[in-house]
C-alpha positions, 0 to 999 in steps of 0.5 A, a space after each residue: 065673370 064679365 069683368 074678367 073677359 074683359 080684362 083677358 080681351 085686353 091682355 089678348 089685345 095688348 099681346 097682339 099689339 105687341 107681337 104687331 098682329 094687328 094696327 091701332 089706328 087714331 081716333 081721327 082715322 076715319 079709313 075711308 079710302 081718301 083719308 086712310 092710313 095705313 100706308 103700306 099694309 106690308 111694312 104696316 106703316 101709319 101714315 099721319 093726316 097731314 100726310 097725302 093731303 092737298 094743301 086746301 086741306 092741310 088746315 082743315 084737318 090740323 085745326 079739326 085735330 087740335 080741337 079735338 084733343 083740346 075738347 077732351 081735357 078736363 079737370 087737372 088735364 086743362 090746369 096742366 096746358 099753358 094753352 087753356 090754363 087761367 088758374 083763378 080766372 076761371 068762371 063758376 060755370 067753366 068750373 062746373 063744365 070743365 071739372 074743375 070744382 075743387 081743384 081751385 081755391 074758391 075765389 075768382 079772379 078776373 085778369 086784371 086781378 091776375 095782372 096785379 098780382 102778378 106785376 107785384 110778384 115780379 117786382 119782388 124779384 131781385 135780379 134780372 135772371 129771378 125775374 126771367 125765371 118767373 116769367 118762364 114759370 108763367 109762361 109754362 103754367 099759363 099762356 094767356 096771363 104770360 102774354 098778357 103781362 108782356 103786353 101791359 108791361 112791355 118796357 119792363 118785359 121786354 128786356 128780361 125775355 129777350 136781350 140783355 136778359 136772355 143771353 144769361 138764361 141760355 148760358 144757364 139754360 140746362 141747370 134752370 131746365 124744367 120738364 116742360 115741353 117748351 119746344 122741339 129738340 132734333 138730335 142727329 142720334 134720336 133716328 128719325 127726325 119726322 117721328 120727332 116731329 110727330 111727337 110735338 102735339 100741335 097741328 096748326 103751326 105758323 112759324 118756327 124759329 130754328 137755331 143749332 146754338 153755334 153762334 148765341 148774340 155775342 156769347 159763341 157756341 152754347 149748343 142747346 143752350 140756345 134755345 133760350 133764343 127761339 123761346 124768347 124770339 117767339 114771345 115777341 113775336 106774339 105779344 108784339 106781332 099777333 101771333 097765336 101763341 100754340 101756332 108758334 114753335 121754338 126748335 134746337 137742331 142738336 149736332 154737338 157743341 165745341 164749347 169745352 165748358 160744356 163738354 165738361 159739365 155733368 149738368 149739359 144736356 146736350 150732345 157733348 160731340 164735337 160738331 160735324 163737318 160741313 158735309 154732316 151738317 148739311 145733311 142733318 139740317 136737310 133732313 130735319 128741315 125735311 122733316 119740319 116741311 112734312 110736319 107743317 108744310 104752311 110754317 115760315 122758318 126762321 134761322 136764327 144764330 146760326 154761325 156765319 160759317 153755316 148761315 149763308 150756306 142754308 140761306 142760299 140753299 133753302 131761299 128759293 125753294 123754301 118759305 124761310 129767311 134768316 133774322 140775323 141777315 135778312 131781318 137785320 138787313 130790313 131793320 136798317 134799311 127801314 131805319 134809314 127810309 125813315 131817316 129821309 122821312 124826317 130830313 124832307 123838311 119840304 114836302 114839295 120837293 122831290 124826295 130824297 134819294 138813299 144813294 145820295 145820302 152820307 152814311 157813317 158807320 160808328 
């Protein structure tokens, strides 16, 4: 008889949940009169706890938030987040705690046993574009031994995640797609790009590297092809910068693509519209940055490959009123002003003597 009061009580329930009488409110929802969120009881609206807050308190809350959900995994749900899978490398006693008994060979392994084996397998791979796809599958399956790889085998590695390597993988991005959550896509005909932007799990979030995929390396419009670009960009970013991998956000900016390969293509899984005036496409990247603003109000958000007909245009109007820059003007503008400091450097022979002025010097182009 219990049992099917309950089972009525939860029919009850999600018919009340259905005919939006009553609000479910998260498990993080305090509702006190600081932190609740109910927005507006009217339109019952749910206001997100990142929303409303002062900035002192922003991160409080999202590292709270994400140590919470991350509390509650256990078992396959822990063997299925990139984030805190170690496969073999899991002790006796993280086994036992986790509920993980069972669910993995016996054998454990440390990371260097992990490394070993893993550097034998990508060896193994035939071509370039076989050994990036091994790496992505690392990557998507455990993030710590991913990184770790890069670290121990950055000269090999290097050149596979990024360029040369990635320029291949993103041209083949949408047949090598694998239902993995690696990134945010923003399409202009999914609605609202803040419920997008709820969607992604993470709270805690440093730098975004956003592209629309108009102008891949050499390789033109490719659409959300090119988000093999962010992925890659932030890999490097975090092996070689220190960057926490899970505070790290690839995202494609979906407007179409006037690429008719893939406009033609049945396996392209992108918008197949043509892209949008400039009027269009400065109103959809408004809202999304908007929305990515609202979403991590801290992240630093990089442009990268945005063609040169759209990148000035959102460096100026972003520069001065948003944590941002872009790679491709401002990081490669850096990248060669370092280069030619360092080139004085070398040429003052005479410590003694005043130091070598950059406008004095003869720079040739080849």
């Amino acid at each position: 008889k219990k049992t099917h009061q309950i089972i009525i009580s939860y029919h009850i329930l999600y018919l009340l949940i259905l005919s939006n009488s009553i609000i479910l409110h998260p498990p993080y929802d305090t509702m006190t009169s600081e932190g609740s969120q109910i927005h507006n009881n009217s339109t019952r609206c749910i206001r997100p706890p990142w929303d409303g807050r002062t900035e002192s308190e922003l991160n409080e809350v999202a590292t709270a938030l994400s140590s919470e959900r991350l509390a509650r995994l256990r078992g396959p749900d822990i063997l299925r987040d990139p984030y805190l899978n170690k496969g073999s490398a899991f002790t006796e006693r993280e086994r036992d705690l986790l509920n993980l008994k069972g669910l993995l060979p016996p054998l454990v392994l440390t990371i260097e046993e992990q490394l070993f084996k893993t550097k034998n397998q990508f060896d193994q791979q035939a071509t370039d574009i076989a050994k990036y796809t091994f790496l992505e599958e690392l990557h998507n399956r455990n993030e710590t031994l991913y990184h770790r790889f890069l670290l121990e085998n950055i000269k090999e590695s290097l050149p596979i995640v990024y360029t040369p390597t990635v320029g291949q993988a993103c041209q083949d991005f949408s047949d090598m797609y694998r239902t993995y959550a690696r990134g945010l896509f923003l399409s202009k005909d999914k609605g609202e790009f803040r419920a997008l932007c709820r969607n992604w799990p993470q709270h805690d979030v440093d730098i975004i590297v956003i592209t629309d995929g108009s102008r891949i390396l050499g390789l033109g419009d490719l659409g959300i092809n090119g988000m093999g670009i962010p992925i890659g960009k932030l890999a490097l970013y975090v092996a070689a910068a220190g960057f926490q991998p899970w505070r790290t956000l690839p995202i494609t900016v979906d407007v179409g693509t006037n690429n008719e390969k893939y406009r033609n293509s049945s396996t392209y899984m992108g918008l197949k519209d043509d892209r949008p005036d400039d009027d269009e496409f400065y109103d959809v990247m408004d809202k999304a940055i908007k929305a990515i603003q609202w979403r991590w109000p801290n992240a630093l958000i990089q442009f990268e490959d945005f063609s040169n007909a759209h990148a000035f245009g959102l460096l100026e109007k972003y520069r001065n009123k948003t944590l941002c820059f872009n790679d491709d003007i401002q990081g490669t503008a850096a990248t060669v002003l370092a280069g030619l400091l360092a080139a004085l450097l070398i040429q003052q022979s005479d410590p003694s003597k005043a130091p070598l002025k950059l406008s004095e010097q003869r720079i040739v182009f080849l």
